[in-house]
TIVO-2410 file (N, C-alpha, C; in nm, 3 decimals):
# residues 83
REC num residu      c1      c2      c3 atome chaine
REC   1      X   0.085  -0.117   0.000     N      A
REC   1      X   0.000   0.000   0.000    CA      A
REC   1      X   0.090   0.124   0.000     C      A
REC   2      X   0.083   0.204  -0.060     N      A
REC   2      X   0.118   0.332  -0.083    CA      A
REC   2      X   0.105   0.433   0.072     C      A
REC   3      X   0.220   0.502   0.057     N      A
REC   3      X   0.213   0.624   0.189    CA      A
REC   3      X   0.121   0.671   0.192     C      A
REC   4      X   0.040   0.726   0.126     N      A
REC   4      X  -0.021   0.863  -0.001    CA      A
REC   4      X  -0.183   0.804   0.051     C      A
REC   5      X  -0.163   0.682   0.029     N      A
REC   5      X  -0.326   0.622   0.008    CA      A
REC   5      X  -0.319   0.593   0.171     C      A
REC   6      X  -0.213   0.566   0.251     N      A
REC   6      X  -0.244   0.504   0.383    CA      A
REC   6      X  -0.305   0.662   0.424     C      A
REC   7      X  -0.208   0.771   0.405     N      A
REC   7      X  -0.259   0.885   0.492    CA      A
REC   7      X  -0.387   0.929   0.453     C      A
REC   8      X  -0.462   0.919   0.313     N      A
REC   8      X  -0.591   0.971   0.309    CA      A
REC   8      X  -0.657   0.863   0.400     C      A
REC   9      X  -0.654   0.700   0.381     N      A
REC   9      X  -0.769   0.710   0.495    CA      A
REC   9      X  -0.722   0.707   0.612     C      A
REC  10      X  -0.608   0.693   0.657     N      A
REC  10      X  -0.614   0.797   0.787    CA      A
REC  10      X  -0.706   0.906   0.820     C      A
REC  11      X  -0.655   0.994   0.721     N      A
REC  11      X  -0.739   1.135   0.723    CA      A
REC  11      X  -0.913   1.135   0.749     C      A
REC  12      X  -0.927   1.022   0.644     N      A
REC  12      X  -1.100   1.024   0.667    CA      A
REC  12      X  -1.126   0.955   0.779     C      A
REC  13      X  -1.091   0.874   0.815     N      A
REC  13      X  -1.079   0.808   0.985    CA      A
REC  13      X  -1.077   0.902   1.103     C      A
REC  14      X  -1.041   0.992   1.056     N      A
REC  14      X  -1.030   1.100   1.168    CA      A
REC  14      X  -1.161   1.188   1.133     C      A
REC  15      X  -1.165   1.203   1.023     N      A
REC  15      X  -1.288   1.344   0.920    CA      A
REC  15      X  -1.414   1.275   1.041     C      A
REC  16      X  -1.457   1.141   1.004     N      A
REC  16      X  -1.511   1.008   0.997    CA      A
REC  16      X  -1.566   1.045   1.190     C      A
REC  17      X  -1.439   1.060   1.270     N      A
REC  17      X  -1.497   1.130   1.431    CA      A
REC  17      X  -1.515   1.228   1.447     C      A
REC  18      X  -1.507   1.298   1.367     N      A
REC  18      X  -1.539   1.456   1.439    CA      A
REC  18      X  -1.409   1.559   1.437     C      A
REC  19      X  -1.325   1.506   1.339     N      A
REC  19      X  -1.167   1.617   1.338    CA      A
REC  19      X  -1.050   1.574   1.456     C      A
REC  20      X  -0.972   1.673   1.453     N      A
REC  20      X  -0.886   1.644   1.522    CA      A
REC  20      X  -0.907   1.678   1.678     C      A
REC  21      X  -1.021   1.783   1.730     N      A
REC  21      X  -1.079   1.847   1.823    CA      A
REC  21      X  -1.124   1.677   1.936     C      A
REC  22      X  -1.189   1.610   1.823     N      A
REC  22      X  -1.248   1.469   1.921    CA      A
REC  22      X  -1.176   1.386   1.880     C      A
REC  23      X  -1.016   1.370   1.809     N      A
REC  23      X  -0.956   1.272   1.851    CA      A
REC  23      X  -0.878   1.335   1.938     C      A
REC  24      X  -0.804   1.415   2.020     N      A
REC  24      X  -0.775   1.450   2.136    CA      A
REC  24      X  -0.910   1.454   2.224     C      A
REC  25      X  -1.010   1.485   2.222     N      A
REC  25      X  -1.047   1.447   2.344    CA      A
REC  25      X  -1.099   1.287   2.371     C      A
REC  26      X  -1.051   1.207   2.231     N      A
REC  26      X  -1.064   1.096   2.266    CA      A
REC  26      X  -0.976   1.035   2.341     C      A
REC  27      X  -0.886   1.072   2.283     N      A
REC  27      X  -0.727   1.040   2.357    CA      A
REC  27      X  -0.730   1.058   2.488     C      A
REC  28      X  -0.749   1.206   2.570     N      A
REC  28      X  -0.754   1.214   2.662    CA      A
REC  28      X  -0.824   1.089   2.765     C      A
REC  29      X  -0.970   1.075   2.688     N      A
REC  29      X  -1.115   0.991   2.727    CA      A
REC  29      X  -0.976   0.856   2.759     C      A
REC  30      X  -0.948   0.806   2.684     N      A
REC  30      X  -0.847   0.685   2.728    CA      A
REC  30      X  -0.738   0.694   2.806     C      A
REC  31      X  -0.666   0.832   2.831     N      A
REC  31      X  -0.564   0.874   2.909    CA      A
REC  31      X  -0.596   0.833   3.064     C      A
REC  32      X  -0.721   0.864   3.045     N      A
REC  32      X  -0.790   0.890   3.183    CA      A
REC  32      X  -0.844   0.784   3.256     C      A
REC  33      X  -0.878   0.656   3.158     N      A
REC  33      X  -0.965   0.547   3.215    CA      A
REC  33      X  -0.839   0.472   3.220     C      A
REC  34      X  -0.737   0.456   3.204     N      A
REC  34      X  -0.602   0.414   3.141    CA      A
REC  34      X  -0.503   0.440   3.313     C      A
REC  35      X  -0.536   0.510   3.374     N      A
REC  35      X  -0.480   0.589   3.491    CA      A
REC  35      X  -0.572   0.559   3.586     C      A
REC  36      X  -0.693   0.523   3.587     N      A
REC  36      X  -0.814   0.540   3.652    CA      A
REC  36      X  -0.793   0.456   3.768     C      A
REC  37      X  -0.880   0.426   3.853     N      A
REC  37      X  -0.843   0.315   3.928    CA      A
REC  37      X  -0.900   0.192   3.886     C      A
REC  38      X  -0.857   0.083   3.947     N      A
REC  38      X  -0.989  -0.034   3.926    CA      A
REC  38      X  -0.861  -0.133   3.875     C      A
REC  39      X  -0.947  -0.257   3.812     N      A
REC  39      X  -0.820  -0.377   3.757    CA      A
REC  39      X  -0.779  -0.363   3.681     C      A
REC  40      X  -0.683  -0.419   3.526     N      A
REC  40      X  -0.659  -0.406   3.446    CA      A
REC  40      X  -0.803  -0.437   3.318     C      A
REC  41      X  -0.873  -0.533   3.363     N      A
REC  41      X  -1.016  -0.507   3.286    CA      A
REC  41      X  -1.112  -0.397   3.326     C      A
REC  42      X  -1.101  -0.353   3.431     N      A
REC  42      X  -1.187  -0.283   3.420    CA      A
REC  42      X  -1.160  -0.077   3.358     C      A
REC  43      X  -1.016  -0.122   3.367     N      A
REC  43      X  -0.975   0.029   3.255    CA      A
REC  43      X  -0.957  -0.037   3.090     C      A
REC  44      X  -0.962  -0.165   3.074     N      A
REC  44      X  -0.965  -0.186   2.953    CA      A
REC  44      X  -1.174  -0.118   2.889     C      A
REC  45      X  -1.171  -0.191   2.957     N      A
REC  45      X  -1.398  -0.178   2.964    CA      A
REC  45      X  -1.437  -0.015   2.926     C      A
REC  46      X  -1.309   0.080   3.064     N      A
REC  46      X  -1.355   0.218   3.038    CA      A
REC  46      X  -1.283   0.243   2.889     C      A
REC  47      X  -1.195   0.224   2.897     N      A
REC  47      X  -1.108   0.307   2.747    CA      A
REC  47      X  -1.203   0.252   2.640     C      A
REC  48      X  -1.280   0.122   2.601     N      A
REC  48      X  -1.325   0.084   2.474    CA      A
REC  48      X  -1.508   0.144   2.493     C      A
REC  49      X  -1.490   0.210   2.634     N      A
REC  49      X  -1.639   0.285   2.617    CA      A
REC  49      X  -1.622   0.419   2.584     C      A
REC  50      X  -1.529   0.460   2.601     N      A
REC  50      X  -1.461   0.612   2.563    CA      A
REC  50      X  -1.482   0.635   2.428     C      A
REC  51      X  -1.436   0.525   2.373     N      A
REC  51      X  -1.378   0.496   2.203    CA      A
REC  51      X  -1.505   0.473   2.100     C      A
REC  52      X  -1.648   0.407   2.197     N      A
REC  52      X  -1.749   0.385   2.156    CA      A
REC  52      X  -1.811   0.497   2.068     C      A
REC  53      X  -1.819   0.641   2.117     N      A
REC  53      X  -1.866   0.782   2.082    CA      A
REC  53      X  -1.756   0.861   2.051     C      A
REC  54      X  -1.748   0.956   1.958     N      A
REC  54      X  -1.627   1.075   1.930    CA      A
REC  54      X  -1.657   1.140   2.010     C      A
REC  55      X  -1.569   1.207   2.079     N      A
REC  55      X  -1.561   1.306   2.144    CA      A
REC  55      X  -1.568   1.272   2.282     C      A
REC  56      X  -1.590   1.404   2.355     N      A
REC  56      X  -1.670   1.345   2.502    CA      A
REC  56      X  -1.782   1.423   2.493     C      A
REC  57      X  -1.859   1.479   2.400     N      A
REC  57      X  -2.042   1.471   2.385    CA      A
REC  57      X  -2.061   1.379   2.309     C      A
REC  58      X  -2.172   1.274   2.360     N      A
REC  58      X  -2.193   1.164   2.262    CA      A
REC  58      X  -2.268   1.201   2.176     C      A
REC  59      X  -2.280   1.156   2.064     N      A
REC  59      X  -2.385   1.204   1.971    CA      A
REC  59      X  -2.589   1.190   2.035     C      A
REC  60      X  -2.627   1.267   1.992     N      A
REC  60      X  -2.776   1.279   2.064    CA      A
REC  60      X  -2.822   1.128   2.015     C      A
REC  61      X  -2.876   1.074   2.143     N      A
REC  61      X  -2.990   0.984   2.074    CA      A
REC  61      X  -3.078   0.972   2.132     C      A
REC  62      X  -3.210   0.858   2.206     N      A
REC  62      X  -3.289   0.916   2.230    CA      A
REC  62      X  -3.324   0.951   2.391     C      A
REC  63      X  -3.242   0.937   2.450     N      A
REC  63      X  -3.253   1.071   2.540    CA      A
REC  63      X  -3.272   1.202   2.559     C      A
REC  64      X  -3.178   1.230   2.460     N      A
REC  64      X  -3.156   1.344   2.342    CA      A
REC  64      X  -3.289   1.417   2.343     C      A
REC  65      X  -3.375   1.370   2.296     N      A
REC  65      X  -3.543   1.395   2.219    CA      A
REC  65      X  -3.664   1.434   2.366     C      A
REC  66      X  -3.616   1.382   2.499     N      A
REC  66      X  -3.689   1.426   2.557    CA      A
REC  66      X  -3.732   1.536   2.632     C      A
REC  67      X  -3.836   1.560   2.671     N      A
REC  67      X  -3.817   1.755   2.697    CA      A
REC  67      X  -3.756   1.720   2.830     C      A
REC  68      X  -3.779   1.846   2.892     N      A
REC  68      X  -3.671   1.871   3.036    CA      A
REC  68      X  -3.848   1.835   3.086     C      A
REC  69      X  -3.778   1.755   3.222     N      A
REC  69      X  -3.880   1.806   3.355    CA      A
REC  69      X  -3.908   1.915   3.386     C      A
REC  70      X  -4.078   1.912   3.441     N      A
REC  70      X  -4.156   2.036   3.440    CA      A
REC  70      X  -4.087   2.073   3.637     C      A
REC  71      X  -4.055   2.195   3.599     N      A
REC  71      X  -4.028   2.229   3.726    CA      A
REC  71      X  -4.160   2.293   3.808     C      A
REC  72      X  -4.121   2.323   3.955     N      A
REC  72      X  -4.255   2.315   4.103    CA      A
REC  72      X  -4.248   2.483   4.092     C      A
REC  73      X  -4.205   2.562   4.026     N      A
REC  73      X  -4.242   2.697   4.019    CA      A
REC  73      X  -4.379   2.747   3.984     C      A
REC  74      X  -4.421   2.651   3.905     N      A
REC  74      X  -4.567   2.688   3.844    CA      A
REC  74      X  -4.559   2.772   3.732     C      A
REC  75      X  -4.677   2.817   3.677     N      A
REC  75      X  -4.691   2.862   3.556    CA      A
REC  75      X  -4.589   2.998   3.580     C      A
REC  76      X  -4.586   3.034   3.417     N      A
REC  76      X  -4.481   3.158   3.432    CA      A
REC  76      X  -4.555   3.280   3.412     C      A
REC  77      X  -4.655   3.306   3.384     N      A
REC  77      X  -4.748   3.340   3.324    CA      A
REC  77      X  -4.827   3.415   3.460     C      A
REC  78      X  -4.775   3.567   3.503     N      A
REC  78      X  -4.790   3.604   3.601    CA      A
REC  78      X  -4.965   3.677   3.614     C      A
REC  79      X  -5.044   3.704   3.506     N      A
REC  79      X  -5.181   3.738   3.470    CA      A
REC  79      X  -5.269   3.673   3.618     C      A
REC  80      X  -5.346   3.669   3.669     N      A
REC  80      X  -5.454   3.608   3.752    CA      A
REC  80      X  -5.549   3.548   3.653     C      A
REC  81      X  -5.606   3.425   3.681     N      A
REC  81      X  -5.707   3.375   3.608    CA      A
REC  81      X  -5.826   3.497   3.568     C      A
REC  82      X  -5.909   3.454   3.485     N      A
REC  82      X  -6.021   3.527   3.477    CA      A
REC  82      X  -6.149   3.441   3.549     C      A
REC  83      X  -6.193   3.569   3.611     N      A
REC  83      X  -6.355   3.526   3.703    CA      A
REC  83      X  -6.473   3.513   3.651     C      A
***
């Protein structure tokens, strides 16, 4: 294989996560579980969950979609009913 052709898909491998922005903070994401405490499986477990999502915002899914909890303030809507 050619230099030339290895570095483009390199390149798109990276395009492919999110740039170079979320492969450092992927890196980090493994730096960290890598150092972490626990056994040797269980920083293997964190680093390949790190690696699962680009970045450290995972992409939305459907959690993502749900509204926020209604907060105990009550309506916002300072008017008095009508009588």
């Amino acid at each position: 294989m050619k230099f030339n052709k290895l570095a483009e898909k390199a390149k798109q491998a990276i395009d492919r996560r999110g740039g170079m922005d979320s492969l450092k903070e992927d890196l980090q994401e493994v730096k960290e579980a890598a150092t972490g405490r626990g056994s040797f499986k269980d920083k293997a477990r964190a680093a390949a969950d790190a690696l699962k999502t680009p970045g450290r915002n995972p992409a939305p899914g459907p959690d993502a979609a749900r509204p926020a909890p209604p907060t105990a303030a009550g309506p916002t809507d300072p008017t008095p009913p009508a009588a």
